[in-house]
N, C-alpha and C positions, 0 to 999 in steps of 0.2 A: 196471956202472954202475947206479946204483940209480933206480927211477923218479920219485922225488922231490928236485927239488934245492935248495929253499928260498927261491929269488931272487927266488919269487912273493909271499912270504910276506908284505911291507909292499903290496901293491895294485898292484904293476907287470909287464909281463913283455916281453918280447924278443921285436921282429920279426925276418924273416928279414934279417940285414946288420949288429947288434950294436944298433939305437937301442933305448930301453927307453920303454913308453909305459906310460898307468895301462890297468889292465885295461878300466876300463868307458869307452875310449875308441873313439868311433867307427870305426876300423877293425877294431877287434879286436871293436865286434856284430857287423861287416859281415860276417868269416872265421869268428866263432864263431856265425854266423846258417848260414853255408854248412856248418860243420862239423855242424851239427843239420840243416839238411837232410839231410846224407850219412847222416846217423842212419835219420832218416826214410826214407829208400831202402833201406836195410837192413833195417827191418822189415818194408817191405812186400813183398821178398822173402822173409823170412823168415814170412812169412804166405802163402806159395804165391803171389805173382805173378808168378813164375818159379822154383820149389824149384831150390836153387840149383847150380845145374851144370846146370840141363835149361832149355832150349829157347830160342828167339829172344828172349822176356821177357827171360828171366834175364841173354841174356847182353847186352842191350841196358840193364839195369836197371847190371850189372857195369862197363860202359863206363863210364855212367854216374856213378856211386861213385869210378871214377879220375879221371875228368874231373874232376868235383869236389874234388878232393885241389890237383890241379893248378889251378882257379880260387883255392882257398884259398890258399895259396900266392902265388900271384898278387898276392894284396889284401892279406898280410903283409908284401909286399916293395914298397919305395915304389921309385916309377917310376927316381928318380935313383939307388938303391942299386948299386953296382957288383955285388951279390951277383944281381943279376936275370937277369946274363947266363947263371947257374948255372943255371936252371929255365925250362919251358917254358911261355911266356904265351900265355892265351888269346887265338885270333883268328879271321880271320874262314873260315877253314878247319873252326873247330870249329863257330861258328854254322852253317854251309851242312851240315855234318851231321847238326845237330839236326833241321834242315828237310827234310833226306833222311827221318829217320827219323820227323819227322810226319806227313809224307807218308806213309809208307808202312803206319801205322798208322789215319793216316784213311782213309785205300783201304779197312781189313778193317772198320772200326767201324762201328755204323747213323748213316744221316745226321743230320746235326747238322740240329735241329729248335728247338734255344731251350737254354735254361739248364736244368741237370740236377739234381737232389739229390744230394750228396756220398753215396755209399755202396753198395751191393749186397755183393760180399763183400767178406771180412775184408782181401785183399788190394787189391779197389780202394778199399775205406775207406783204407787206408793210405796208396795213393797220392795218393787227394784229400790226406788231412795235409798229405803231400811238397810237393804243389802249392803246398799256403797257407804250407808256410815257405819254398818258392819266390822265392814274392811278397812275402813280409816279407823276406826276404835280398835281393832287387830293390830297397824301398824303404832296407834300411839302405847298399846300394848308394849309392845316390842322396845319401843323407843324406852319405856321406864322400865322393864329387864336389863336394858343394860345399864341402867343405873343403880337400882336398888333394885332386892330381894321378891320376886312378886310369887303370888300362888301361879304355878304351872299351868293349873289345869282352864285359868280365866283365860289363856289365850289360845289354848285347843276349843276350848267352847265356843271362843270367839268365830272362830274358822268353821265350826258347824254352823255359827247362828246363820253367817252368810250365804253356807249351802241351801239351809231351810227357806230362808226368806226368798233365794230363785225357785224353787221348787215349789213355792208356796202360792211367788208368784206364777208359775206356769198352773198350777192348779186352780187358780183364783178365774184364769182365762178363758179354761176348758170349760171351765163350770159355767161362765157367763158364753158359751159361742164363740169367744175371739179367737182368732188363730195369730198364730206368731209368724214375724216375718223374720228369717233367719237372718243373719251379715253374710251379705255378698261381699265378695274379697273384688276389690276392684277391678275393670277389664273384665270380668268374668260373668258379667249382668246380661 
């Protein structure tokens, strides 16, 4: 099978159940918003926020990346498609485990004291990225809700992935020695 099959080629392409829509259609930012997230996860492993096969990071980052396969998925497949029943939708089983796992990452992080500067190393720089396409895949969310029908619970998860990924990255900092430099509100330096 070759990896290119041409059907894209006039500006449309195929959700999961056979409809064809144009690419720069609102659901297809919203999946192709999540598919760059997972990107984003991948580098910030790939930057040592978990070298990959080693440790609690990593393999929380890894969960992570499927999960995400599986939201996307999710939001390529309209609610009514009979093809929905094929794959597994987010719910609220996955949310209460993001929340386990902020939990358990706010427990190791320094207390939260106010808003942070995106950055220390190269690996929590990344997951700040993650975060903010997070939150822009949360709003493209939103935006195809008011359009059509979407599973509820992809944009409550969406709003955890964001918590996790700061939390992730403030742990990512601890671990390495970095300290975070808080935002100074201006005049106030």
């Amino acid at each position: 099978m070759k990896l290119y099959t041409k059907t894209g080629d006039g500006g449309s392409t195929g959700l999961y159940g056979a409809d064809r829509v144009s690419k720069a259609h609102v659901r297809v930012e919203a999946y192709g918003t999540v598919d760059e997230l997972n990107s984003a996860v991948g580098l910030a492993r790939a930057l040592g926020a978990g070298p990959t096969g080693s440790g609690p990071l990593d393999a929380d980052l890894e969960y992570l990346q499927n999960a995400l396969f599986d939201l996307g998925a999710d939001l390529a497949t309209r609610q009514e498609s009979p093809y929905g029943k094929k794959l597994s939708r987010i719910d609220e089983q996955d949310v209460a485990y993001l929340e386990a796992m902020i939990d358990r990452y706010q427990e190791g992080a320094p207390p939260f004291t106010g808003f942070v500067h995106p950055g220390g190393t190269p690996a929590a720089a990344a997951l700040h990225v993650a975060r903010t396409v997070a939150r822009r895949a949360e709003r493209e969310v939103i935006r195809l809700a008011h359009e059509e029908e979407i599973n509820g619970h992809v944009q409550v998860y969406l709003n955890r992935v964001s918590d996790l990924l700061f939390v992730m990255a403030r742990a990512a900092n601890q671990a390495a020695g970095v300290g975070e430099h808080a935002w100074m509100v201006k005049g106030r330096r």
